[in-house]
C-alpha positions as CSV (number, residue, x, y, z in Angstrom):
1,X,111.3,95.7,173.4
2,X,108.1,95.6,175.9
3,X,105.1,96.9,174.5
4,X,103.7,98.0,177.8
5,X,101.2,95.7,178.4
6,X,98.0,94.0,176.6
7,X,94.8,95.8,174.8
8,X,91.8,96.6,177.0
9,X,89.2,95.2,175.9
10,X,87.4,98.2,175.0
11,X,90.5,99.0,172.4
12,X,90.9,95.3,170.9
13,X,87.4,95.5,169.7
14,X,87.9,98.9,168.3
15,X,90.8,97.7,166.8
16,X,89.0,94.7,165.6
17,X,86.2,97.5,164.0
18,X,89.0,99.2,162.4
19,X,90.7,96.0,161.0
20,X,87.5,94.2,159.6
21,X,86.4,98.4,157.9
22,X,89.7,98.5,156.6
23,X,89.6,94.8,154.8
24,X,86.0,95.5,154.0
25,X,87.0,98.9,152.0
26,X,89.7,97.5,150.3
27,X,87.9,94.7,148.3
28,X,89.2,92.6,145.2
29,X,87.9,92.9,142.0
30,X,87.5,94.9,138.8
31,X,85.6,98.2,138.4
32,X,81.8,96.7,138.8
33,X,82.7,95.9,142.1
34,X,82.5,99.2,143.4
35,X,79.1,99.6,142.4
36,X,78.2,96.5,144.0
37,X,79.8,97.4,147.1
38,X,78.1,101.3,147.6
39,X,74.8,99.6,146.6
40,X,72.9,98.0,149.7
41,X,71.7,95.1,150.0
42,X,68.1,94.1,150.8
43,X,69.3,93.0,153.8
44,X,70.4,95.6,155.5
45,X,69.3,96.9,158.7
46,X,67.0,99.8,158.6
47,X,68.8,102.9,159.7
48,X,65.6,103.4,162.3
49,X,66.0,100.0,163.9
50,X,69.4,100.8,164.4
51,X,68.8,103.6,166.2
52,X,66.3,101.7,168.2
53,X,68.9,99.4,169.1
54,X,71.5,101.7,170.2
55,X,68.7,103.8,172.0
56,X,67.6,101.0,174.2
57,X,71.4,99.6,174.9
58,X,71.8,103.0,176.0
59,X,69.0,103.3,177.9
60,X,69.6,100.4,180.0
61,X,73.0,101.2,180.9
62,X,71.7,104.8,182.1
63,X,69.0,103.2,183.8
64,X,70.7,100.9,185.5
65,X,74.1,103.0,186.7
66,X,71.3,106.7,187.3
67,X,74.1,108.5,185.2
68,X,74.6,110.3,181.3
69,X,77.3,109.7,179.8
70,X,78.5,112.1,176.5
71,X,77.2,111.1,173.8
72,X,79.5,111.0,171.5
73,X,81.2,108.2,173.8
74,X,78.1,106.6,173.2
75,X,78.1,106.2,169.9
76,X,74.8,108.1,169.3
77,X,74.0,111.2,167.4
78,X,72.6,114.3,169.3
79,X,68.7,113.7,167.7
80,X,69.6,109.8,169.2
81,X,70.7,111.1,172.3
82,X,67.3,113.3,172.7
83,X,65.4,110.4,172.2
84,X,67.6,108.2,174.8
85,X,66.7,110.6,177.7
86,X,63.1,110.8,177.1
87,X,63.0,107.1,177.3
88,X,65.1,107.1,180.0
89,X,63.3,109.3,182.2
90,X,59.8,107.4,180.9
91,X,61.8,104.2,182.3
92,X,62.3,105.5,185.4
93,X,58.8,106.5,186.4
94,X,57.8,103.5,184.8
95,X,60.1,101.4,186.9
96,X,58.9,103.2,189.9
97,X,55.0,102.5,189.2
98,X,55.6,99.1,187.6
99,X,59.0,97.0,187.9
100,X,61.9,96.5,186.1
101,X,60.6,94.5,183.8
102,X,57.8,97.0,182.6
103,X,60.7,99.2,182.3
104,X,62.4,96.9,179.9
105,X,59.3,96.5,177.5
106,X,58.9,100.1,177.8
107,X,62.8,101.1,177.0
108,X,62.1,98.5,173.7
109,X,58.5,100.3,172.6
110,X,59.7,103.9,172.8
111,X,63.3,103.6,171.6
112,X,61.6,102.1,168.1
113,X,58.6,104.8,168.3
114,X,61.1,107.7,168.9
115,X,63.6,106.8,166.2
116,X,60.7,105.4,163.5
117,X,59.7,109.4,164.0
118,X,63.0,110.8,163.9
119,X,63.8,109.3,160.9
120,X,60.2,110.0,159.6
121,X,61.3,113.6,159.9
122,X,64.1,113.4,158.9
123,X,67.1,111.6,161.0
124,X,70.3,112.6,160.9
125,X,71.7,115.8,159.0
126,X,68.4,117.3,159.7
127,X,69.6,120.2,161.1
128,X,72.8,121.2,163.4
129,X,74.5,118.4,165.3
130,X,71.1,116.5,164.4
């Protein structure tokens, strides 16, 4: 029976996502683990430097193709997604006065500044569809 043709690439990694989440979750051990597993490590990635990441991925990609996308489809929450398009538009002008590349270090300085304040105040669940 034909399956109808191969992933897109855009679907295997999701798929990939959901396969390593799902071994992840399902663990081996005795009851301790559990603890050990909701407990985070010391090196985890800051919940703000995340955002800054995602941010300034984001930003480039508007930047570079002049259009939003949703963004849900972006991964990013609505407070993110604020903070994405006043970078972006910063970029631009900044791009205009400057070059690309002072449009790059800027993307990087105001994505970390805007979500090291959002999650000063507060980040996510601060509020509706925040």
């Amino acid at each position: 029976m034909a399956t109808g043709g191969a992933l897109s690439a855009r679907a295997a990694r999701l798929l990939g996502l959901v396969v390593a989440a799902g071994v992840s979750a399902i663990g081996c051990g005795g009851p301790g683990d559990a603890v050990a597993r909701s407990t985070p490590s010391a090196s985890a990635t800051p919940p703000e430097a995340l955002c800054a990441r995602l941010v300034a991925h984001w930003s480039r990609e508007v930047l570079d193709s002049g259009t939003y996308g949703d963004y849900q489809s972006m991964g990013l929450s609505n407070g993110q997604y604020e903070i994405l398009r006043t970078v972006v538009d910063a970029a631009r002008a900044e791009r205009g006065r400057q070059g690309a590349a002072a449009a790059d270090e800027l993307i990087d300085r105001q994505a970390r500044a805007g979500c090291v304040r959002w999650y000063r105040s507060g980040g996510p669940g601060k509020g509706p569809w925040q």
